[in-house]
N, C-alpha and C positions, 0 to 999 in steps of 0.2 A: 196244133192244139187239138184235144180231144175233149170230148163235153158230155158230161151223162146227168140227168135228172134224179131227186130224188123225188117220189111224186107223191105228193102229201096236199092233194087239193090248191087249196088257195094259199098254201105253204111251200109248195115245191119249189126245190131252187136249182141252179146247177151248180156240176161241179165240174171246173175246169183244171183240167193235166197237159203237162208241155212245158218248153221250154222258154224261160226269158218272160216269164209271165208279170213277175215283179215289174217290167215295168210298161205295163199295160192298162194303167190307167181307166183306158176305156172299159174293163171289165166291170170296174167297179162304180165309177162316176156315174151311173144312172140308175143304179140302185141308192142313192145316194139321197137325204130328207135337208143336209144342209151343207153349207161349204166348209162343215168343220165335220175332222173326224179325233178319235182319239184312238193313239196307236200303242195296245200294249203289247210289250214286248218284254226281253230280260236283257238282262247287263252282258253276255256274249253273243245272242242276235243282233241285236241293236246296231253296234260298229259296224257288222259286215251288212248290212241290210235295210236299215231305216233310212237312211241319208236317200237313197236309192229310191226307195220306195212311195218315200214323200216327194221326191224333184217332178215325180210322175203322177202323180196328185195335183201338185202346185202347178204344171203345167196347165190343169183345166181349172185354176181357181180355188182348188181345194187343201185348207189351213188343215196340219198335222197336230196334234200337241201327242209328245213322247211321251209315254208312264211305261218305264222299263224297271222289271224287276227281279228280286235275284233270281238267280238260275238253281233250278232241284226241285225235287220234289218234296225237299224238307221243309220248303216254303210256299206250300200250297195250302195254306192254314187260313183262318179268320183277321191275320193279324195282316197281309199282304192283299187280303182283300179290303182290307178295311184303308190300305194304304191308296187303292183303287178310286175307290168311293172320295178320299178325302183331295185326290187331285182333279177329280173332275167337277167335285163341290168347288174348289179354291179356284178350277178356271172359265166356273159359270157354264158348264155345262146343259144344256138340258135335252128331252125327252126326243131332239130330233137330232141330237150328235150321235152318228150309228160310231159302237164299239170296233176297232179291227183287231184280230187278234193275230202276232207276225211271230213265229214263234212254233217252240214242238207240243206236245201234249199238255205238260201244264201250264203252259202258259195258256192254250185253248180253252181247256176247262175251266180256268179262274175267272178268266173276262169271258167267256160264255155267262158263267154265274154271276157275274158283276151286271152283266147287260141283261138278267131277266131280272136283274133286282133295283135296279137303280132307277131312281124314279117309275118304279114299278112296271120296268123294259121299255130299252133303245135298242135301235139297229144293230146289226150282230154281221158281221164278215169275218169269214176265215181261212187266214193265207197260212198254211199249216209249212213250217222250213226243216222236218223230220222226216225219216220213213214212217215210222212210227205214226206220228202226226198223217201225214199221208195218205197212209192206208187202211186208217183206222178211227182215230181219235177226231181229228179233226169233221167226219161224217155222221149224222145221225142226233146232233142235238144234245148228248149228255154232256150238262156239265158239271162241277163237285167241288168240293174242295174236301180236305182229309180231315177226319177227326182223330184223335189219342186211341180211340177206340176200333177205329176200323176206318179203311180206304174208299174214299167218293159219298159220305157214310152221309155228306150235307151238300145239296144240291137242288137242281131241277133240270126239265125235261128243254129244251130254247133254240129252236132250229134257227139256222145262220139263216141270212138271205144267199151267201150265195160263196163256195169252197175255191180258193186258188189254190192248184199246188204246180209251183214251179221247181219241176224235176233238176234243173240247176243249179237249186240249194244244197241238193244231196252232195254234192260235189265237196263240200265245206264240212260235213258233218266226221264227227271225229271214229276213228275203224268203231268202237265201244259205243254210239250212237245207231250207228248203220246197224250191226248187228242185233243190236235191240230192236233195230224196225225190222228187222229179220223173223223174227219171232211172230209177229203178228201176221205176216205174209203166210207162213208155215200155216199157222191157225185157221187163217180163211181156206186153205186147201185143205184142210186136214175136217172141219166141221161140214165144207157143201159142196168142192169142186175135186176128186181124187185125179184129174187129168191136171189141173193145178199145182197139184203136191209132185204130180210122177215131173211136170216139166221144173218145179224145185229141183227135184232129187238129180236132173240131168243140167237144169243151168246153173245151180248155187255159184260156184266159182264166179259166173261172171257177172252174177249180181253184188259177189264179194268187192270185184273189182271193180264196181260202178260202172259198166257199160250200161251206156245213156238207155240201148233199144231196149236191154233187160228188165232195168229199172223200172221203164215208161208202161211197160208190158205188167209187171206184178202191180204199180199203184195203178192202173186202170182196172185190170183186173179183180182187184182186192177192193175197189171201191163200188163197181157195178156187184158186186156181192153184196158189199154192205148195203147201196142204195136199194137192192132189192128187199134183203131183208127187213132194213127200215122201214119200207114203203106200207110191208104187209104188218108190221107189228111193231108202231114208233115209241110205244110206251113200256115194253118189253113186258108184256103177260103171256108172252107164250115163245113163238120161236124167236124173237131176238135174244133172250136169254142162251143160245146158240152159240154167242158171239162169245162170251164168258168162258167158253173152254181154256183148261188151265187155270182160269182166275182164281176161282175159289181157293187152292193153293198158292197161287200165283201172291193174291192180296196176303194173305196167311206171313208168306216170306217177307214180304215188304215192311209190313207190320212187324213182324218178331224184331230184323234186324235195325229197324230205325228207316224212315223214309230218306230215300234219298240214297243210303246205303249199296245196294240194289237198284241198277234204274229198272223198270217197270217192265220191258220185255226182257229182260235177264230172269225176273221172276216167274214172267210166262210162260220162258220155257222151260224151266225147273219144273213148271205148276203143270205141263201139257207131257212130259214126262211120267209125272205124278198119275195124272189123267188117263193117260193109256194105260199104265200097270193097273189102278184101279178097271178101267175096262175090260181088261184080260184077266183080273180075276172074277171080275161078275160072268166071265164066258161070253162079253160081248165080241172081243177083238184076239184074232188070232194072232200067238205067241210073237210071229214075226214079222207081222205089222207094228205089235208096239217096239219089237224093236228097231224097226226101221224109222218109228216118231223119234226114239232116241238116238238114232244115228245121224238124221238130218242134224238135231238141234246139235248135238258134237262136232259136225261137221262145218256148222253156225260158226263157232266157236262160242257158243254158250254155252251155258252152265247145264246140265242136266240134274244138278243134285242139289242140297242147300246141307251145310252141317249147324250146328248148334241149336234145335232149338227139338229141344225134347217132345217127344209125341204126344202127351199131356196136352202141351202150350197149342203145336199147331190144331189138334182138333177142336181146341176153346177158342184159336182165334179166327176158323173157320166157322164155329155155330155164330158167328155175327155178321156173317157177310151178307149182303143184300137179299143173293135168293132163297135163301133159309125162309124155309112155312112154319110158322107154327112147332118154328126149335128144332123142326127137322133141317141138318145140310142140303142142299140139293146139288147134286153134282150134275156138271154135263159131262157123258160121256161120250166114246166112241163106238159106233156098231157096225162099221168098217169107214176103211179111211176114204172121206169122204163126204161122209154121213154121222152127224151126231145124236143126239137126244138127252133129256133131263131128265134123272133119277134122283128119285128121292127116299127109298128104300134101300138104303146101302148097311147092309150087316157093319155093327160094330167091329167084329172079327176083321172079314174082308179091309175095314180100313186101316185100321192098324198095322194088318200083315203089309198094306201099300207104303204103308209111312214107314215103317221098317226096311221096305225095301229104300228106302231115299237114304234111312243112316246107313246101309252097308255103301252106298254108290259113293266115291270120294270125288264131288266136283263143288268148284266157287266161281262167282262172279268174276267175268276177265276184266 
């Protein structure tokens, strides 16, 4: 096992990587306010992994109640939260029953948002069972739920006590999972570490094929990035916004096609695509870096493209997305691979001719 802080004062927690962690009990058991916890999850974790998870629990005394819910991100709404809320009302929960969240991204973010809200916040643990989750989501405290209008659009800020990710899980996740947490790995090397991306571009394959040492190496990796950038900017007014590369497209996609549609790093890399073309026409990124953005995520087996949804719709469904100032988009881009930054002076022209370049490109979600 490997162990990194995120160091946020009298908040700081860790976050532990390796193997067989699920059932390790002790990680958790002493962060712990009562001998109840409640474990949300969805209806395809749950079978391979709660039963598990609880027997190691129950070993030291500690009662599970299951609230498993659907699986998608179509069901990251008010209406599955509110399903949240009403089973831990019905099993007398209260303010010292910490939430665990067992599960990949939305499921993190939903009971993240359940646990800063519920009796106005309970304990918060997160055993993240994705790449995705992993190396990303599960870090850093944001959590959301979707609105009709845009993506993560209702939420709050809720640091965990303390991140399991048992590299183990990945073993179970389906090729179209893994590769979605592929995306986000890509991203962390592509906004702050280019030695990162170069050892992508040389081990992709064998992180395709879930070799354990691969795996263990990008979520440690990807997560001492994130804990760093958390550390220095938890509320995101400045360089956590970093982290977003791709998104602002990324959400754009998710949104046009219907949630759930698209899982969420399919979109990313469509949107970190997107991202780079935009870079190299502002003259920040040279021609054959972005094409090397786009040859990793090809090589992903992700989508680099998105079709249907006319250049109209995407730019109005980006003037909504979170870091828009004052109406303006703000994009992050590339200013070599690397190295990002946040522009928010992007020529209408310039965007366009980017979004034009997405209808010529002919790729879909695998």
């Amino acid at each position: 096992m490997q162990t990194l802080r995120v160091e946020l004062g009298e908040r700081s927690y860790p976050i532990h990587i390796g193997a067989g962690l699920l059932d390790d009990a002790g990680l958790i058991a002493p962060l712990l306010r009562s001998n109840r916890v409640a474990v949300v999850t969805n209806v395809t974790v749950a079978p391979l992994y709660f039963e598990r998870f609880a027997a190691g629990l129950s070993q030291r005394g500690i009662q599970s109640l299951q609230i498993a819910l659907p699986d998608g991100e179509a069901y990251k709404n008010w209406e599955t939260l509110n399903s949240i809320y009403e089973r831990l009302l019905e099993a007398r929960c209260d303010r010292q029953t910490a939430l665990i969240a067992l599960g990949g991204g939305v499921v993190g973010d939903i009971a993240g948002f359940a646990a800063a809200t519920f009796q106005r916040g309970v304990p918060f643990i997160q055993v993240p069972t994705t790449l995705l989750a992993q190396v990303d989501a599960s870090v850093g405290g944001k959590t959301a739920i979707n609105h009709p209008r845009g993506k993560n659009m209702i939420g709050a800020f809720y640091q965990p006590l303390a991140v399991l990710a048992d590299t183990d899980t990945l073993a179970s996740l389906p090729g179209r999972e893994l590769r979605a947490g592929l995306a986000e790995v890509i991203k962390h090397g592509l906004i702050r570490d280019a030695g990162l991306f170069e050892w992508l571009e040389a081990n992709l394959e064998r992180l395709l094929a879930r070799e354990p040492a691969a795996l263990a190496h990008a979520v440690f990796r990807c997560c001492q990035i994130k804990a760093e950038v958390v550390a220095a900017d938890e509320r995101e007014t400045g360089e956590r916004a970093l982290l977003n590369f791709g998104h602002t497209f990324g959400h754009a996609i998710e949104n046009a096609m219907g949630y759930g549609v698209w899982l969420h790093g399919e979109a990313v890399a469509a949107g970190m695509v997107l991202a780079a073309e935009l870079s190299r026409r502002l003259g920040r990124l040279p021609a054959a870096d972005a094409q090397r953005v786009a040859g990793i995520i090809a090589r992903a087996g992700l989508p680099t493209s998105v079709e249907g949804i006319p250049a109209q719709q995407f730019a109005a469904l980006m003037g909504v997305d979170k870091k828009a100032l004052a109406g303006n988009i703000r994009f992050i881009v590339l200013d070599r691979l690397g190295a990002a930054s946040i522009c928010g002076d992007v020529p209408a022209a310039v965007l366009s001719a980017t979004l034009a370049t997405n209808a010529a490109r002919r790729g879909r979600a695998n």
